[in-house]
SERO-4910 file (N, C-alpha, C, O; in steps of 0.05 Angstrom, whole numbers):
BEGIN
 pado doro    nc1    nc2    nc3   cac1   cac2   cac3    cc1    cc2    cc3    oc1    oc2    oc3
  Unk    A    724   -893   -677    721   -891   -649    747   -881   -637    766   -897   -637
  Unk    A    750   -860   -627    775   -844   -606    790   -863   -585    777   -870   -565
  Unk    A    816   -870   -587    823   -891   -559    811   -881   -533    812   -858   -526
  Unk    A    799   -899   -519    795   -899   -490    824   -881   -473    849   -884   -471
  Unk    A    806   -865   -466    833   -850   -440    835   -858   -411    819   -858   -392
  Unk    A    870   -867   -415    876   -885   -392    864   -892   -365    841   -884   -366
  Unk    A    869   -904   -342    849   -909   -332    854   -882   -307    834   -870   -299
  Unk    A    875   -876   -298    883   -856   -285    872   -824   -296    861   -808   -281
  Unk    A    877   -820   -316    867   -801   -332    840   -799   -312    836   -787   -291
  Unk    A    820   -817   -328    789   -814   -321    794   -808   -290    787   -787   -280
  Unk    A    806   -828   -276    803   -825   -244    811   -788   -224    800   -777   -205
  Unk    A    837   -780   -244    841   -759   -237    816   -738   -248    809   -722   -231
  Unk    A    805   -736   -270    784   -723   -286    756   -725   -263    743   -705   -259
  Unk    A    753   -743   -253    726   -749   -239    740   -739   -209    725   -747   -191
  Unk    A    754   -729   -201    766   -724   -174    772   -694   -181    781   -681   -162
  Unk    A    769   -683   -200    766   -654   -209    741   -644   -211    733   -621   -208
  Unk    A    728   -670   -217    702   -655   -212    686   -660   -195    663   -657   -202
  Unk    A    693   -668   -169    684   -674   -151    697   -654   -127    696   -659   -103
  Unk    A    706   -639   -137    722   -618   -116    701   -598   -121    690   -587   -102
  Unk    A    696   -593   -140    668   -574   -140    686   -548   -152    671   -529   -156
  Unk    A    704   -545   -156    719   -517   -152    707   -500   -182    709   -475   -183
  Unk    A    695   -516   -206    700   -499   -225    671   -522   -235    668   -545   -225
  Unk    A    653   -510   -256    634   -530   -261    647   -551   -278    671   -551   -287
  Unk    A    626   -573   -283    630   -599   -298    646   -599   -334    661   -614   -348
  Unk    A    631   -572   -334    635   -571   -368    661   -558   -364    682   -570   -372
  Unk    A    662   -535   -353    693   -528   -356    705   -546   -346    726   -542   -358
  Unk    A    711   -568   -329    730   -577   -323    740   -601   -347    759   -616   -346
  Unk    A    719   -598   -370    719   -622   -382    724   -607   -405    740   -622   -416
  Unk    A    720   -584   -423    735   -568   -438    761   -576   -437    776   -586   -454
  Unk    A    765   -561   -397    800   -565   -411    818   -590   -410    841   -591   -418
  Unk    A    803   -609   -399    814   -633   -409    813   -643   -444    829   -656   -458
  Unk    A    795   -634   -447    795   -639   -481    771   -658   -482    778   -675   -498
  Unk    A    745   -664   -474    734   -682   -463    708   -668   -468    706   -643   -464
  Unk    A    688   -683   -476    647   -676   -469    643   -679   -444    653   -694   -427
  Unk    A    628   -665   -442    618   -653   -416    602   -682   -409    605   -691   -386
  Unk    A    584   -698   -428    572   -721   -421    591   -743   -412    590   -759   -394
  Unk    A    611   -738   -430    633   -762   -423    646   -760   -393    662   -778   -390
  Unk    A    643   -745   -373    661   -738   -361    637   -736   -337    645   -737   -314
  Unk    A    610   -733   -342    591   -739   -328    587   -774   -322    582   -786   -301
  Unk    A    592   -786   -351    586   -826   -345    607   -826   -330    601   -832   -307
  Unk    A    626   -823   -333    650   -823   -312    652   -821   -290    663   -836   -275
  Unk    A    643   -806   -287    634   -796   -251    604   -810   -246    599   -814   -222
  Unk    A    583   -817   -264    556   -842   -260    581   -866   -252    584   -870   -228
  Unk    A    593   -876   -266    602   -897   -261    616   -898   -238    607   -914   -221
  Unk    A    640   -882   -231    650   -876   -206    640   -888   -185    646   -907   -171
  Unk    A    618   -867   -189    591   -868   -160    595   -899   -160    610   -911   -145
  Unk    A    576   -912   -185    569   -944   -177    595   -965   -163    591   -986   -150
  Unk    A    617   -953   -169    637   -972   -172    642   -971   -145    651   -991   -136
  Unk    A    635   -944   -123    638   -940    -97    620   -949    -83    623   -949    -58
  Unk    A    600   -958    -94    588   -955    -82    559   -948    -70    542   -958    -55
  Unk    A    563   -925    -87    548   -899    -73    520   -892    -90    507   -871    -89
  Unk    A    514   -920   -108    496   -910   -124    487   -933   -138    502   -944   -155
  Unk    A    460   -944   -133    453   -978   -149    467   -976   -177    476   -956   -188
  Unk    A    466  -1001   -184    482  -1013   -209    502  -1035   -207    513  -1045   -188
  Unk    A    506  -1040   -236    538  -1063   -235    558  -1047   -228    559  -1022   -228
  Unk    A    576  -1064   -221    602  -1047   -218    615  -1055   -243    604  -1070   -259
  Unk    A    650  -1042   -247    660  -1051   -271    667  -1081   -269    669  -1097   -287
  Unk    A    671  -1084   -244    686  -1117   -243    658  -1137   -254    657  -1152   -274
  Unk    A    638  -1133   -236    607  -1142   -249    607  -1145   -276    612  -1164   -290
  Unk    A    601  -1120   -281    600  -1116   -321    627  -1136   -328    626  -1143   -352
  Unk    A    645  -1144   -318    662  -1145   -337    658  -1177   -331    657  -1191   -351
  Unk    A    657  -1190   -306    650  -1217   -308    627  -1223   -319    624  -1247   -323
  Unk    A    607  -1208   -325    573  -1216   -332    586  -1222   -372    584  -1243   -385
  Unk    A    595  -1200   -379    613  -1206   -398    618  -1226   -405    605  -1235   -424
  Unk    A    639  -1241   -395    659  -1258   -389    644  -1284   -391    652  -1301   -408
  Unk    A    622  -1289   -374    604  -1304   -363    586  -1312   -391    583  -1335   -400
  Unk    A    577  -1287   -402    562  -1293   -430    568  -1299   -445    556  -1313   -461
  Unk    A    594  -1288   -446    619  -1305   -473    617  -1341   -467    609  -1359   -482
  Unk    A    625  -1343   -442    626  -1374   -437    600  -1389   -445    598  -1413   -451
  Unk    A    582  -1375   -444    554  -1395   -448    546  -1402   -480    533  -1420   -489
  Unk    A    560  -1378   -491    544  -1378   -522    568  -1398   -532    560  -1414   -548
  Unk    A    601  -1401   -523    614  -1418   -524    604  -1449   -523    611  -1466   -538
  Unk    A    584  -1451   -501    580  -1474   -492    546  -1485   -508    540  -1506   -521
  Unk    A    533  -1467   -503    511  -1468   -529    528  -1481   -550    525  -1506   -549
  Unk    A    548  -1471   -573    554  -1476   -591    557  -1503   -593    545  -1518   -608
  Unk    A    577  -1510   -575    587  -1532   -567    571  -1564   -565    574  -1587   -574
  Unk    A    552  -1551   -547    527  -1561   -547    507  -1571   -577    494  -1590   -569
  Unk    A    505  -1569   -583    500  -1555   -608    507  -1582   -633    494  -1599   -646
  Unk    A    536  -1572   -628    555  -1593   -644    557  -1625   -641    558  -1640   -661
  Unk    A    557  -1633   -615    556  -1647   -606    522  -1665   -611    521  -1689   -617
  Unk    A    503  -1651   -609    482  -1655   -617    476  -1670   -641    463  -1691   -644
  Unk    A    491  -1653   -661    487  -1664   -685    510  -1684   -694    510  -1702   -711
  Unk    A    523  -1677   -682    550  -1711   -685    545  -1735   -676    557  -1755   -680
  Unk    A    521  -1731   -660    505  -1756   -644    479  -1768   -660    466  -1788   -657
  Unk    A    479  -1750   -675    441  -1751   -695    457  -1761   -720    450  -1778   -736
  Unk    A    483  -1746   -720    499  -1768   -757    504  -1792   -739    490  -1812   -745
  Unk    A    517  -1794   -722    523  -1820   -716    500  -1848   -707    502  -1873   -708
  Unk    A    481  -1829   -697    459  -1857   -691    452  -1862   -719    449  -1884   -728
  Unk    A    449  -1838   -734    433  -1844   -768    459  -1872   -780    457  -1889   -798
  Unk    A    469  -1870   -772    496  -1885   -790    497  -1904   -776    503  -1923   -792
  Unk    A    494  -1913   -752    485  -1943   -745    458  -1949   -742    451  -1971   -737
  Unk    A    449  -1938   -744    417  -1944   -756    405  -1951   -777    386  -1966   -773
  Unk    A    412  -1944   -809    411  -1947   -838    431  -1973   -834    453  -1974   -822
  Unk    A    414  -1998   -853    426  -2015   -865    449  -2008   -886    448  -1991   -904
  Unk    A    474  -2025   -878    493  -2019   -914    489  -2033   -937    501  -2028   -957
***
């Protein structure tokens, strides 16, 4: 997988092509860039303004965040469960 290009990069890239001056694909040629890639970029844009239903990145990135914490806590849950089911079994059985 290619490193992610910086975050300014993309921002200037999507502000090039939003000037309209030259189409999508060439402007994304001469960045070095797919023409699709440089299209989600500017999908995303939109959402992040605003200007177009969806998550935003901060969204996506706490919904993220958010899911991590739960399967954390599931686990957790979990554990606890069964440290409670050895321990009643173990004062429960005669020695």
């Amino acid at each position: 997988m290619p490193a992610p290009h910086p975050l300014e990069f993309r921002q200037r890239a999507v502000e090039l092509a939003r000037m309209g001056e030259k189409p999508v694909s060439a402007i994304a040629k001469d960045l070095g860039i797919s023409e699709s890639c440089l299209r989600n970029w500017m999908s995303r844009a939109d959402v992040d303004e605003g200007l177009k239903e969806g998550l935003s990145t901060d969204e996506r990135a706490e919904l993220v965040r958010l899911r991590r914490e739960l399967r954390v806590k599931d686990m957790e849950i979990e554990i606890l469960k069964r440290a409670s089911a050895y321990f009643a079994r173990e004062n429960v059985l005669p020695k």
